[in-house]
Residue, then its C-alpha position, 0 to 999 in steps of 0.5 A: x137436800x140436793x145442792x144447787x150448781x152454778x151455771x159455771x159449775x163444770x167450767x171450774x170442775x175443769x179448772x182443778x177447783x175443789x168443790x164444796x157444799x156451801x148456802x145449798x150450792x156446790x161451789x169452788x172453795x178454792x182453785x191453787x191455796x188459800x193464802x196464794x188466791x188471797x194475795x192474787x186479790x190484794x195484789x193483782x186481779x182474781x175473779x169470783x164466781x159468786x153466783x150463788x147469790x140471790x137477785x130479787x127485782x121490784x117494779x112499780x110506783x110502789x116498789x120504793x115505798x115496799x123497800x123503805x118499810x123494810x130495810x133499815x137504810x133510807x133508799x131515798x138518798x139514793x138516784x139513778x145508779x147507786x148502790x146501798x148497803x142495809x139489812x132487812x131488820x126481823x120483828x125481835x131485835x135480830x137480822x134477816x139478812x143484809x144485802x144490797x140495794x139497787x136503784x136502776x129509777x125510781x120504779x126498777x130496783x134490785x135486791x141482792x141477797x144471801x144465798x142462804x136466805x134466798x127464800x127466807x128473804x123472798x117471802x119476807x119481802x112478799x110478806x109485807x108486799x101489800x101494795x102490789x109491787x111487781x117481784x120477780x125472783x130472777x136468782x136461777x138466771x143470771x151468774x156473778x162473778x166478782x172481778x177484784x183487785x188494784x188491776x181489776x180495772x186495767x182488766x176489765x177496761x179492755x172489754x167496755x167502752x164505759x169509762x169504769x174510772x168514772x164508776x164510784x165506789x156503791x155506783x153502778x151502770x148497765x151498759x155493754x161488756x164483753x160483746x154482752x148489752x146490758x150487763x150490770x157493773x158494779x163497784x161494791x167489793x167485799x174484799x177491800x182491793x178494789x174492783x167490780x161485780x159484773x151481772x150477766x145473764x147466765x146464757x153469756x156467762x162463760x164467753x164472759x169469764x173467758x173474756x175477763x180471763x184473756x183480758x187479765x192475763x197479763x196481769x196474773x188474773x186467777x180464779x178465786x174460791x170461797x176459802x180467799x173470799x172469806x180472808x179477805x173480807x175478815x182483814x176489811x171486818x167485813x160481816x158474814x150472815x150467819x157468822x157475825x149476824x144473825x136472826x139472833x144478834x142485834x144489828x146495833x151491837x154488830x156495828x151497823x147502826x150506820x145503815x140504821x136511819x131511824x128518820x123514817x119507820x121500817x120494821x122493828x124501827x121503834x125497839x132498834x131506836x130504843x135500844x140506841x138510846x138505852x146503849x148497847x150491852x155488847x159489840x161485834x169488835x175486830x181484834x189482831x192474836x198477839x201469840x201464835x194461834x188462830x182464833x175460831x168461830x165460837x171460841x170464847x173471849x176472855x179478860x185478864x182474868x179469865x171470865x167470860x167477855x164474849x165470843x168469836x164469831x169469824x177468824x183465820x189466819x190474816x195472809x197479809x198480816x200473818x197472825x191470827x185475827x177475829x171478829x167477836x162479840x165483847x163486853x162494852x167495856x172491852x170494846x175500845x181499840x187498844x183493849x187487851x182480850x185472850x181467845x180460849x183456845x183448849x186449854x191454852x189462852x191467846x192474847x190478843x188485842x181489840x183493833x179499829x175495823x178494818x184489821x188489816x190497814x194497807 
């Protein structure tokens, strides 16, 4: 299959970015090292250029309803402006895909989708599409970039006359940026340090970057990869598709029952809520290595004893933390923060230890 670039792809070519193939594109992994990108974002500014992921937008007095039947979070809760976290719950006890959701009115919504699932989601979306909501797949037309950090603000204030002060955390609005109308700010992070995800048509894109990047040199502004993005969200526990969900997994044991509302029915809605009753039987867990070592995906968990609790499904090394830290699936008996586990490392076992989300506590 050949790989898709983003419309900014030899803009960062230029910058030295190593480029690797990742969800069908080819993007920057990382532009200086890892470790040196992840501190830029938790300490100053950087800016991600996500644009590989998948925009859907739903028109009509329908559009509501469509999203309520499919989604596991209660999107009525949510006026003009606001944001929510879900996922798109599959009809065996698995996971679609989780996303964002937009609302611009009560008949203009947006979904924001994995970019390796843009099609499966696209046609699931259409699937229950029976009431003739208006879709439009408008991925291929507009770049992302994440601008994060505690300075991402003081950066980006320079280019809007919006107050981005007043934006709270999960809101956004569509106002003028970067001598750009309607660009789409958003204040939903994947990385704990604070800052916005700024939506620009991908005529814009590069006068755009190059503006943030003017506005936040003063304040050590980098361009960050896919390698720091992806430390940064395991030190907050946050779940990568694919990794800590799957069509596989079940949303409950990976800790999203705080996005299942079952006071409305979506797909599946019946078998989640039995499953709630009944218990769950494993839990996605957030844990810190002990010893020297760096857990892996697909690593197995072990007790005391050496049997079998679980598995990894994300881990690194923790630049803020320096030791290894994970995400996994446990035993509920190990579940608890404070449980004691091993990481099979070859032939070697790693203790470690079950901590509460996020890993990594500023």
């Amino acid at each position: 299959m050949e790989l898709k670039n983003v419309a900014l792809n030899d803009l960062h070519e230029s910058l030295g970015a190593k480029m690797v193939p990742f969800a069908g594109y080819n993007m920057p992994v990382r532009y200086s090292s890892d470790i040196e990108e992840h501190n830029t974002v938790r300490n100053a500014v950087g800016v991600f250029d996500v644009s590989h992921m998948g925009e859907f937008v739903l028109e009509g007095p329908e559009a509501m309803d469509l999203i309520q039947r499919i989604v596991s979070n209660d999107v009525s809760k949510l006026v003009d402006g606001q944001a929510q976290y879900a996922y798109l719950p599959n009809e065996t006890g698995g996971v679609v895909d989780d996303l964002l959701i937009y609302r611009f009115n009560q008949e203009k919504w947006m979904l924001v989708v994995n970019a390796s699932n843009i099609d499966k989601d696209w046609d699931w979306v259409n699937k229950y599409n029976t009431k003739g909501v208006s879709l439009k797949n408008v991925s291929d037309n507009y770049s992302l970039f994440a601008v994060q950090g505690p300075k991402a603000t003081a950066a980006l204030q320079k280019l809007t006359d919006v107050n981005l002060e007043d934006i709270k955390f999960y809101n956004f609005i569509v106002g003028p940026m970067a001598g750009v109308d309607h660009v789409i700010i958003s204040a939903t992070g994947y990385t704990g340090a604070g800052g916005f995800e700024i939506y620009v048509h991908n005529d814009h894109a590069e006068s755009v970057w190059k503006q943030i990047f003017e506005a936040g040199e003063e304040f050590g502004i980098k361009p960050i990869g896919l390698g720091a993005r992806d430390t940064l969200r395991l030190e907050m526990g946050y779940c990568l598709y694919g990794n800590d969900i799957t069509d596989e997994t079940s949303p409950l044991e990976a800790g999203l029952g705080w996005v299942t509302k079952f006071t409305k029915d979506f797909t599946n809605s019946e078998a989640l809520k039995a499953e709630k009753e009944a218990g769950v039987k494993r839990k996605l867990v957030g844990f810190k290595v002990l010893d020297k070592g760096i857990p892996r995906s697909h690593y197995e968990l072990l007790d005391a004893e050496e049997n079998v609790i679980g598995e990894v499904t994300s881990g690194s090394m923790s630049p803020c933390m320096g030791c290894g830290i994970g995400l996994g699936y446990v035993t509920k008996a190990f579940s608890a923060p404070g449980s004691e586990i091993y990481v099979a490392v070859r032939n070697r076992r790693l203790k470690a230890e079950v901590v509460k989300l996020p890993i990594y506590k500023k």
